[in-house]
DRENDO-1510 file (C-alpha; in Angstrom, 1 decimal, always signed):
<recs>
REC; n; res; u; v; w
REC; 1; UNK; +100.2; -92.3; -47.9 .
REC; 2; UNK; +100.4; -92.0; -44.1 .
REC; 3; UNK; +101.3; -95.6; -42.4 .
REC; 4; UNK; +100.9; -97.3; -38.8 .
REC; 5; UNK; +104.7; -97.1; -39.2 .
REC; 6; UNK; +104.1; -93.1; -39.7 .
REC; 7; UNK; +101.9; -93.0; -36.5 .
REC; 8; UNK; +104.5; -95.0; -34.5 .
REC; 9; UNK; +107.4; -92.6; -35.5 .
REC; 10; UNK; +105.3; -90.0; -34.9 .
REC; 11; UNK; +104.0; -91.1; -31.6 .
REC; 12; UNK; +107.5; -92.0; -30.4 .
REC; 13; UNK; +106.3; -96.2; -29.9 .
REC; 14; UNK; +106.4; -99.2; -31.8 .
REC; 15; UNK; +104.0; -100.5; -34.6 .
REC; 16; UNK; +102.6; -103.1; -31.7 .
REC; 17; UNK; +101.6; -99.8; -29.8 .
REC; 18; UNK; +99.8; -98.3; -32.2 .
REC; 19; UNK; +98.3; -101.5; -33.4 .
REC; 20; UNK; +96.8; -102.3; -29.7 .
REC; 21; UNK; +95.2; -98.9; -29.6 .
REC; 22; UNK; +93.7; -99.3; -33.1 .
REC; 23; UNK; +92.4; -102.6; -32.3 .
REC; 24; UNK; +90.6; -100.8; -28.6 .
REC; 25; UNK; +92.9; -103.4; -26.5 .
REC; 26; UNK; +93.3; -101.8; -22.8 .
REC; 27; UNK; +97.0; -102.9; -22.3 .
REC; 28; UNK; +98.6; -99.5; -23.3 .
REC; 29; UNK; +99.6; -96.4; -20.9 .
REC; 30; UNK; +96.9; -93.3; -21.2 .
REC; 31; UNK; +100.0; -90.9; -21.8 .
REC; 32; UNK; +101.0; -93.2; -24.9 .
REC; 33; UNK; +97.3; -93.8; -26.3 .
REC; 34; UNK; +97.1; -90.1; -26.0 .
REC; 35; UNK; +99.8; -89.5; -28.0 .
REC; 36; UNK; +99.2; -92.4; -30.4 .
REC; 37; UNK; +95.2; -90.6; -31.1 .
REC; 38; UNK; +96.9; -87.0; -31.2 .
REC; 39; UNK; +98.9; -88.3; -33.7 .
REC; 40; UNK; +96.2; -90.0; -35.6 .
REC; 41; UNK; +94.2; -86.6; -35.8 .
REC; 42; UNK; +97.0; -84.7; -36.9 .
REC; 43; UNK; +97.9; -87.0; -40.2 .
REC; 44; UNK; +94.3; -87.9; -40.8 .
REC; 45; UNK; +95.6; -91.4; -40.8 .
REC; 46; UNK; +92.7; -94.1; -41.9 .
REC; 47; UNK; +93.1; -97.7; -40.6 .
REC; 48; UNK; +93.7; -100.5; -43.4 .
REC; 49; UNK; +90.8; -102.2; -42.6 .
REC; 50; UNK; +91.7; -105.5; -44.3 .
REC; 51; UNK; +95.2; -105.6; -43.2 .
REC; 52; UNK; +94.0; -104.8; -39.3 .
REC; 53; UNK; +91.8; -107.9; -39.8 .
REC; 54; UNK; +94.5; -110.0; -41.4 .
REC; 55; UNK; +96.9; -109.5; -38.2 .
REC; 56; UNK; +93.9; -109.6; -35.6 .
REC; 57; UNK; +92.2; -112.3; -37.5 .
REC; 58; UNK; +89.0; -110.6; -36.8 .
REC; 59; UNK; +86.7; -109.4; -39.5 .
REC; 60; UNK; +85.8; -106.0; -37.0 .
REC; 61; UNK; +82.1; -106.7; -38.4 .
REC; 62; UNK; +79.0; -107.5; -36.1 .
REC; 63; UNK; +76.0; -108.7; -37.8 .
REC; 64; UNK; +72.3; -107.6; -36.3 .
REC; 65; UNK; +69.2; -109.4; -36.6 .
REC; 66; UNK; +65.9; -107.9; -36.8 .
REC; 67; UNK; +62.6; -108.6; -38.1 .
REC; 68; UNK; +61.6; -107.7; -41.8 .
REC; 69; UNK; +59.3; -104.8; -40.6 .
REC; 70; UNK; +60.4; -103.9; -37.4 .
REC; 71; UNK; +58.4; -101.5; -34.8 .
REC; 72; UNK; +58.8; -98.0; -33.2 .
REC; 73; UNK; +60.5; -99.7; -29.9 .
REC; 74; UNK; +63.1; -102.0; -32.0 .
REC; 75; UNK; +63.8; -98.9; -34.8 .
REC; 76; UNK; +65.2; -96.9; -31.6 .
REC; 77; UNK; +67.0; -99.9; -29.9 .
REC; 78; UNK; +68.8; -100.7; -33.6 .
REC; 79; UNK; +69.6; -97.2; -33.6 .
REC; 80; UNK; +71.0; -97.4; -30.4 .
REC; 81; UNK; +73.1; -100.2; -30.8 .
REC; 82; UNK; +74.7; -99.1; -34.4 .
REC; 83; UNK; +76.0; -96.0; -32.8 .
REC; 84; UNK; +77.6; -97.9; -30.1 .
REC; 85; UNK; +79.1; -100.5; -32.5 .
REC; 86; UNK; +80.7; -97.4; -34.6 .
REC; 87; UNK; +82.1; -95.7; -31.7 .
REC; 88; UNK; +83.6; -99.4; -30.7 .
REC; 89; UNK; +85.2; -99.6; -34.2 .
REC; 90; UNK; +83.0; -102.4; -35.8 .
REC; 91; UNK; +81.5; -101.9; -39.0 .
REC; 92; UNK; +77.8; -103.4; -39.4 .
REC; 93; UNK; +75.9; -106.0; -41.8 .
REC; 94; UNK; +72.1; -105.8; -41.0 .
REC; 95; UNK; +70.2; -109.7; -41.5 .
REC; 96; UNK; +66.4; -109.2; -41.9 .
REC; 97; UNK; +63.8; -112.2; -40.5 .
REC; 98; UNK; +60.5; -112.4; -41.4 .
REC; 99; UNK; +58.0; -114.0; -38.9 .
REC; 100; UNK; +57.6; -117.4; -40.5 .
REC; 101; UNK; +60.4; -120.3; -40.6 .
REC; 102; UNK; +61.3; -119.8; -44.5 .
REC; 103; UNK; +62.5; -116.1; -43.5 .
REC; 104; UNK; +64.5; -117.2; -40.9 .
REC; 105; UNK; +66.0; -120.0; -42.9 .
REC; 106; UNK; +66.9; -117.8; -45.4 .
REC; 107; UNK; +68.3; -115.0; -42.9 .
REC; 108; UNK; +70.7; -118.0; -41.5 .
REC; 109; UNK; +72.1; -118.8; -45.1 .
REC; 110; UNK; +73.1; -115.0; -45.6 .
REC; 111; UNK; +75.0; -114.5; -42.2 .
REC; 112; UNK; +76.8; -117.9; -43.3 .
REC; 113; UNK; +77.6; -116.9; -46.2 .
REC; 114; UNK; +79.8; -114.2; -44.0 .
REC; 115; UNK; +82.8; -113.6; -41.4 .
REC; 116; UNK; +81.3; -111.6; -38.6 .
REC; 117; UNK; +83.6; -111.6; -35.2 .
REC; 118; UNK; +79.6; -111.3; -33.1 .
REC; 119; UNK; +76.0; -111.2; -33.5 .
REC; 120; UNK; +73.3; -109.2; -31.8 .
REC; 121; UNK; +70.0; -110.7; -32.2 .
REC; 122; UNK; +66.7; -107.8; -31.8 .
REC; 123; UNK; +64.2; -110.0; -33.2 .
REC; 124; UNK; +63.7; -113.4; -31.2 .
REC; 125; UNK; +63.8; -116.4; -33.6 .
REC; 126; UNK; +62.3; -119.4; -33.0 .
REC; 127; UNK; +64.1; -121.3; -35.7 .
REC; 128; UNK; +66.7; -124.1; -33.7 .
REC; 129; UNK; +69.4; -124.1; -36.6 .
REC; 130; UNK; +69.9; -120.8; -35.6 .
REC; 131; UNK; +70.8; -121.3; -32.0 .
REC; 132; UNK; +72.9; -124.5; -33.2 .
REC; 133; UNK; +74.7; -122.8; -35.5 .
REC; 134; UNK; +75.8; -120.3; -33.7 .
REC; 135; UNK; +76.6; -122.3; -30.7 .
REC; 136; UNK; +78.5; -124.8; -33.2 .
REC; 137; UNK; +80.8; -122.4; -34.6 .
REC; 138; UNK; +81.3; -120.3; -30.9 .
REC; 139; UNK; +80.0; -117.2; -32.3 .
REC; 140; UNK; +79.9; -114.3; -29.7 .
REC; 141; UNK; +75.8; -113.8; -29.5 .
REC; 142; UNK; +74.3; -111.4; -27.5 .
REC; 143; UNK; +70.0; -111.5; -27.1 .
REC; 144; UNK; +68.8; -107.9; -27.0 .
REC; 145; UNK; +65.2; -107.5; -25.2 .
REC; 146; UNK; +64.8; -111.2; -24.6 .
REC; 147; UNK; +66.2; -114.6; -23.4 .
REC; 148; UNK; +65.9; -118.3; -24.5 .
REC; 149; UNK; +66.2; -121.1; -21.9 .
REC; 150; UNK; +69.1; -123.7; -23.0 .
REC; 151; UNK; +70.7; -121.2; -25.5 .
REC; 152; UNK; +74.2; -120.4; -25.0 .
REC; 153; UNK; +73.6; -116.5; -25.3 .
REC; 154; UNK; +74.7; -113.2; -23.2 .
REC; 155; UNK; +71.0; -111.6; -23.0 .
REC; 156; UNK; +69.7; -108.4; -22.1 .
REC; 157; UNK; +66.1; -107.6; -20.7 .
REC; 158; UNK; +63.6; -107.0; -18.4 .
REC; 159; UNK; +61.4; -108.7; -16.5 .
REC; 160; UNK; +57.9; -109.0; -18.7 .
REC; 161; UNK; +56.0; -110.4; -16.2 .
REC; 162; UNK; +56.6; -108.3; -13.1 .
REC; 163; UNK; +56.6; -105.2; -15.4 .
REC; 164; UNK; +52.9; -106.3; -16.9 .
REC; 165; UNK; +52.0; -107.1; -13.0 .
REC; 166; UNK; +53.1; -103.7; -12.2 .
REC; 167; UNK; +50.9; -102.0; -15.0 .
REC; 168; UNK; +47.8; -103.6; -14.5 .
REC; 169; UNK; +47.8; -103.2; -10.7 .
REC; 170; UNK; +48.1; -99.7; -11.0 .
REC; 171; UNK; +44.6; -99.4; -13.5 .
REC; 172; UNK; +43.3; -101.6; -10.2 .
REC; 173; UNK; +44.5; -99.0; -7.9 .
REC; 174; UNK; +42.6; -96.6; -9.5 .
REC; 175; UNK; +39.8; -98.7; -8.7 .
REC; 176; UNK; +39.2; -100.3; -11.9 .
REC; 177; UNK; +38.0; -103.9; -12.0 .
REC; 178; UNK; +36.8; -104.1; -15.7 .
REC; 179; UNK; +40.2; -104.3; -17.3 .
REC; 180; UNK; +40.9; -105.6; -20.7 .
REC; 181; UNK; +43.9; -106.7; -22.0 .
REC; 182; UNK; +45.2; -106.8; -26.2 .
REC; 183; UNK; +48.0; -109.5; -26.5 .
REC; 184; UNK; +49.6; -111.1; -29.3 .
REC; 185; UNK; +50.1; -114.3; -31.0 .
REC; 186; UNK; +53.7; -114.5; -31.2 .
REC; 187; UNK; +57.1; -113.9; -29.5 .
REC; 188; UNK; +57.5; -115.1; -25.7 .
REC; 189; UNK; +57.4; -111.9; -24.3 .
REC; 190; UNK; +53.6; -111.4; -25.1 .
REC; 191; UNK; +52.9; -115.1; -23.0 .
REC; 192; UNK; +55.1; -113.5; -20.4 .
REC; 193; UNK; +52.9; -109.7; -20.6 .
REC; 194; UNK; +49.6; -111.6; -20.7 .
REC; 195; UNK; +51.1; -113.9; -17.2 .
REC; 196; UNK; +51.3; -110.7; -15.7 .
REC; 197; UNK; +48.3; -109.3; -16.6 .
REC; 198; UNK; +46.7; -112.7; -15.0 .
REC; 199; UNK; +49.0; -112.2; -11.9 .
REC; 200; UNK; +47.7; -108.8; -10.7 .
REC; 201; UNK; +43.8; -110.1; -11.3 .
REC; 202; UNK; +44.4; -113.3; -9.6 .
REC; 203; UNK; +46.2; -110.9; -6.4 .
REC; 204; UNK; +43.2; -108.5; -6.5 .
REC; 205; UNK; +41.1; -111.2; -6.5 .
REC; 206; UNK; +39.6; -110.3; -9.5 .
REC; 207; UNK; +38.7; -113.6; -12.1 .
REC; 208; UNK; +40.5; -113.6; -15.1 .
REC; 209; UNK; +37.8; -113.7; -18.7 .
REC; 210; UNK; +38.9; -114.8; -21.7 .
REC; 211; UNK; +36.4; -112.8; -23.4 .
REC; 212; UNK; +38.2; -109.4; -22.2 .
REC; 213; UNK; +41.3; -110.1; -23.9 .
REC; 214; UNK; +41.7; -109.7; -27.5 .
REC; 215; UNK; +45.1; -111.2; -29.7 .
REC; 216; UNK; +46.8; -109.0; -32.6 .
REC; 217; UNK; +48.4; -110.5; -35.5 .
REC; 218; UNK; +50.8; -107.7; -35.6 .
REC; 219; UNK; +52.0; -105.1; -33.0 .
REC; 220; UNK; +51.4; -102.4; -35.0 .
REC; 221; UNK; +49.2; -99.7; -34.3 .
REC; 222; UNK; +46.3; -101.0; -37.1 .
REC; 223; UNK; +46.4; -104.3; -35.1 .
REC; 224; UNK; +45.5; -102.4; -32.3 .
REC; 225; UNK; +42.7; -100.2; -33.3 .
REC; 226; UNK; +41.4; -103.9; -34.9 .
REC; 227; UNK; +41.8; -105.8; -31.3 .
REC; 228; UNK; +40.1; -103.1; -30.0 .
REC; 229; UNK; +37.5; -103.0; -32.4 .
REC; 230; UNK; +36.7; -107.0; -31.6 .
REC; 231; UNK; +36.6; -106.2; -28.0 .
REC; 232; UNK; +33.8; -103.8; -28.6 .
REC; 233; UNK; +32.1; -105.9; -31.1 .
REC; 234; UNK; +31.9; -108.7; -28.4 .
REC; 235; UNK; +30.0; -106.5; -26.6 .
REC; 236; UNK; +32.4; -107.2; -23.4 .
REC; 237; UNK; +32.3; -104.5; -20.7 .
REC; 238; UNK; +35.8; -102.5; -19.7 .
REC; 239; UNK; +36.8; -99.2; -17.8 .
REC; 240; UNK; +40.6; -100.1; -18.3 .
REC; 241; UNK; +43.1; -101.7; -21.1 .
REC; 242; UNK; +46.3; -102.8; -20.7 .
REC; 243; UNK; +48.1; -103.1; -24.1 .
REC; 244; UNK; +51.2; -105.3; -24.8 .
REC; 245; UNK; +53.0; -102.7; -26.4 .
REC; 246; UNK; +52.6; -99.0; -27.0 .
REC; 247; UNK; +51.9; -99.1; -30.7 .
REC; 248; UNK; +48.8; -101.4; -29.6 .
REC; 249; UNK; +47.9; -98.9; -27.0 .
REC; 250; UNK; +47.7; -96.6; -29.4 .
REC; 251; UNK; +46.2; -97.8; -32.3 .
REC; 252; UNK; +43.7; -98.9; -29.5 .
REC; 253; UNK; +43.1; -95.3; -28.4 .
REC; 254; UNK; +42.3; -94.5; -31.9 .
REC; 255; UNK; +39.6; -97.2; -31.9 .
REC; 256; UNK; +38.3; -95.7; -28.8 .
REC; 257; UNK; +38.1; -92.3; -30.7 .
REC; 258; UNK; +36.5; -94.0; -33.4 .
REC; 259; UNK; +33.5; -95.5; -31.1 .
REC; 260; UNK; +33.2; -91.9; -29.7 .
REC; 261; UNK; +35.0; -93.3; -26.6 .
REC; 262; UNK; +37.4; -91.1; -24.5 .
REC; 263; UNK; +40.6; -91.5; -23.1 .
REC; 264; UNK; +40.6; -91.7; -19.8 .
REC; 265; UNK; +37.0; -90.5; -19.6 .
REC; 266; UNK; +35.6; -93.5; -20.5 .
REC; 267; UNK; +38.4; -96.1; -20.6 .
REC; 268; UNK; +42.0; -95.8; -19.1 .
REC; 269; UNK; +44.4; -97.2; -20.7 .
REC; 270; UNK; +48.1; -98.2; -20.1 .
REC; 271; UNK; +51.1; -99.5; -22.6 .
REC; 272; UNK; +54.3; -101.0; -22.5 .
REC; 273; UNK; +58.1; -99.8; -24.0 .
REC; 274; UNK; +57.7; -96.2; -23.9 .
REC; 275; UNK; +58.6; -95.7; -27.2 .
REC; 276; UNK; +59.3; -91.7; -28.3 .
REC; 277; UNK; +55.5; -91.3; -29.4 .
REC; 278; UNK; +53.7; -92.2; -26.5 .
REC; 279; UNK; +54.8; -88.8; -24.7 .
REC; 280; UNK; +53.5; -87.0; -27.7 .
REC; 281; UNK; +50.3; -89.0; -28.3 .
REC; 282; UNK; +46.8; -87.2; -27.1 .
REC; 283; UNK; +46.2; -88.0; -24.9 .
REC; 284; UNK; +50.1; -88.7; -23.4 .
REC; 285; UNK; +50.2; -92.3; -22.4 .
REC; 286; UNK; +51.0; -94.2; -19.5 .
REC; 287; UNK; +53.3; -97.1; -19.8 .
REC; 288; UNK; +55.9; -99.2; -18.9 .
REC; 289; UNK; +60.0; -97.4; -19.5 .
REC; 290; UNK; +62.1; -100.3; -20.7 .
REC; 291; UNK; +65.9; -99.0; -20.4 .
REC; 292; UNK; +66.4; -99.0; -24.3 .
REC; 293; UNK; +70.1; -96.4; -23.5 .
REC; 294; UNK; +71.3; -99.0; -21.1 .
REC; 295; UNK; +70.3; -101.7; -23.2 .
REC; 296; UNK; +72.0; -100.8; -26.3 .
REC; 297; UNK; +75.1; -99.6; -24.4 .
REC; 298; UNK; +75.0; -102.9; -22.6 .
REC; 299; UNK; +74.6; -105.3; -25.6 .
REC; 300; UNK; +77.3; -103.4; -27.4 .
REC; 301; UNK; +80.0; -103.8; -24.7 .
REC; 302; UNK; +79.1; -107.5; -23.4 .
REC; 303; UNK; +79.6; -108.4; -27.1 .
REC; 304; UNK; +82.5; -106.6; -27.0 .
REC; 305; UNK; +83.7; -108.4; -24.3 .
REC; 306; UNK; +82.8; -111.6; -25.9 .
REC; 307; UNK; +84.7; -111.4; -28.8 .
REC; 308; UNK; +87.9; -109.7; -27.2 .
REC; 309; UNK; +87.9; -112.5; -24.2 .
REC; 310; UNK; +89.3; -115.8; -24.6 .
REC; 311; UNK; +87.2; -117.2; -21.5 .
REC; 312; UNK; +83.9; -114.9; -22.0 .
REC; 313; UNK; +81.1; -116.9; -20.4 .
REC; 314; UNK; +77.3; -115.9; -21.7 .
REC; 315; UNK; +75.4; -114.3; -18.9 .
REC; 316; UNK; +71.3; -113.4; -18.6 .
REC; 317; UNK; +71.1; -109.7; -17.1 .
REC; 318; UNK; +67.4; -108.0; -16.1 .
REC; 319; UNK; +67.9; -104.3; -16.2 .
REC; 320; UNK; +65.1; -102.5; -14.0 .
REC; 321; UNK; +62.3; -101.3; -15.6 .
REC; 322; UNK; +60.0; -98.3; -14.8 .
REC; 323; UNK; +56.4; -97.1; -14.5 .
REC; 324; UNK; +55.8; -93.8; -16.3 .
REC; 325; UNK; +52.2; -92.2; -15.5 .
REC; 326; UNK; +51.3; -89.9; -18.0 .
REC; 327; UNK; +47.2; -88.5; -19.2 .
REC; 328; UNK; +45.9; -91.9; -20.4 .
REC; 329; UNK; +44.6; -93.1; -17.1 .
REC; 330; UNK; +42.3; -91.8; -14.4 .
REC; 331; UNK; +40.7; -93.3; -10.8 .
REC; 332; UNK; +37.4; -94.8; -12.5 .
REC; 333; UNK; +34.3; -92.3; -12.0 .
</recs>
């Protein structure tokens, strides 16, 4: 069986060598990491993963967080981050949290019940153990797609507000002044959507109604084609819609469809994440770009940083955002 001692001989460097390359430290010469990987490829040598941990006294396992069922926008961000995470060496424990405080109790008992060297949280939990535990025990955290004021956290988002401000004002370019809104109930960055949803009324000078903005349970596409249906059972008037998320958008087009409404013939309607099937929905829909690449690369190598750094401070990053205009949308008639 092929060695680290095999790889050293073979690479013409000590054991310490090999052992900085295999644990992705930076404090070895190209010419000798080159030979150190050449030399790896050519055995076929596989890292003892337990006795790497032993003598690194890391566990070279990140735990993620996400919700029980999670969404179209969060499925592609996980995906994201997990290749990262393998090409970083770490291997990967998944912790699912449902929405209520028993699922998030019990997701905080499994991930003690394990050594992980960091933790990247998808799913924003509102449970305070969980901050406090993590804070207690100085384990590297990183918040992906979301920050919490007074938690000790690296995070990683965008600016909800501005980019919900930035949405709606376009559908009031267009010269629409009837604009409806489906929000949620949960999660602080529906609040922050609907604040800038109220921003860009209140700057157009337009008076914000209660009765034009429907809340989803869940941000799936049947809670949106429901929030729409409650809209139009109100009997409240609207040219536009501006959706929380994409899935709402959606399942709120569908809705439309069903009431023998078109898009954008009779209402126009914009979204938010630009998940993979809003440029394939009919029609194509316009929506807000969150920088889900960048996002996952990011969160990957801050918590990298974290657990490799003896004096790694958390930090709050907003990555820029963009507008994406697509078929769903038209100047009102």
């Amino acid at each position: 069986m092929i060695s680290i001692k095999d790889i050293a001989k073979l690479a013409g460097v000590s054991v310490s060598t090999v052992s900085r390359v295999l644990n992705h430290q930076d404090n070895v010469k190209a010419d000798k990491r080159e030979r150190i990987l050449s030399a790896i490829k050519q055995t076929g040598y596989v890292p003892n993963r337990a006795a790497r941990d032993m003598v690194s006294k890391h566990t070279s396992t990140v735990g993620i967080v996400m919700p029980g069922m999670f969404n179209m926008f969060q499925r592609q961000l996980f995906s994201i981050v997990e290749h990262h995470l393998e090409q970083f060496g770490y291997h990967t424990s998944f912790y699912f949290a449902s929405t209520d405080e028993e699922g998030e109790l019990a997701c905080l008992k499994r991930l003690k019940a394990d050594r992980l060297d960091g933790i990247i949280i998808l799913h924003e939990v509102a449970l305070p153990e969980f901050q406090h535990y993590l804070e207690e025990n100085k384990i590297p955290t990183v918040l992906a797609t979301f920050e919490r004021d007074g938690w000790k956290a690296t995070s990683i988002h965008i600016s909800e507000d501005e980019a919900a401000l930035q949405a709606v004002s376009y559908l009031i370019k267009l010269g629409h002044r009837d604009i409806a809104c489906i929000g949620g109930t949960k999660y602080s960055f529906s609040s922050q959507r609907l604040e800038g949803y109220r921003k860009a009324l209140e700057q157009a000078g337009i008076p914000y109604d209660a009765s034009k903005v429907a809340f989803a349970d869940v941000y799936n596409m049947e809670g949106g084609a429901k929030a729409l249906s409650r809209l139009l059972d109100s009997n409240t008037s609207f040219t536009a819609l501006f959706a929380i998320t994409d899935e709402l958008a959606l399942g709120s087009i569908r809705g439309l469809a069903d009431h023998n409404l078109s898009v954008p013939g009779d209402v126009s309607v914009v979204g938010f994440d630009n998940i993979e099937l809003s440029s394939f929905s009919v029609p194509r829909l316009t929506t807000i770009c969150q920088p889900l690449v960048e996002m996952g690369q990011m969160a990957v190598a801050l918590l990298h940083s974290l657990i490799t750094s003896k004096n790694g401070l958390p930090v709050s990053i907003a990555l820029p955002f963009t507008f994406v205009q697509r078929d769903s949308t038209a100047q009102r008639k």
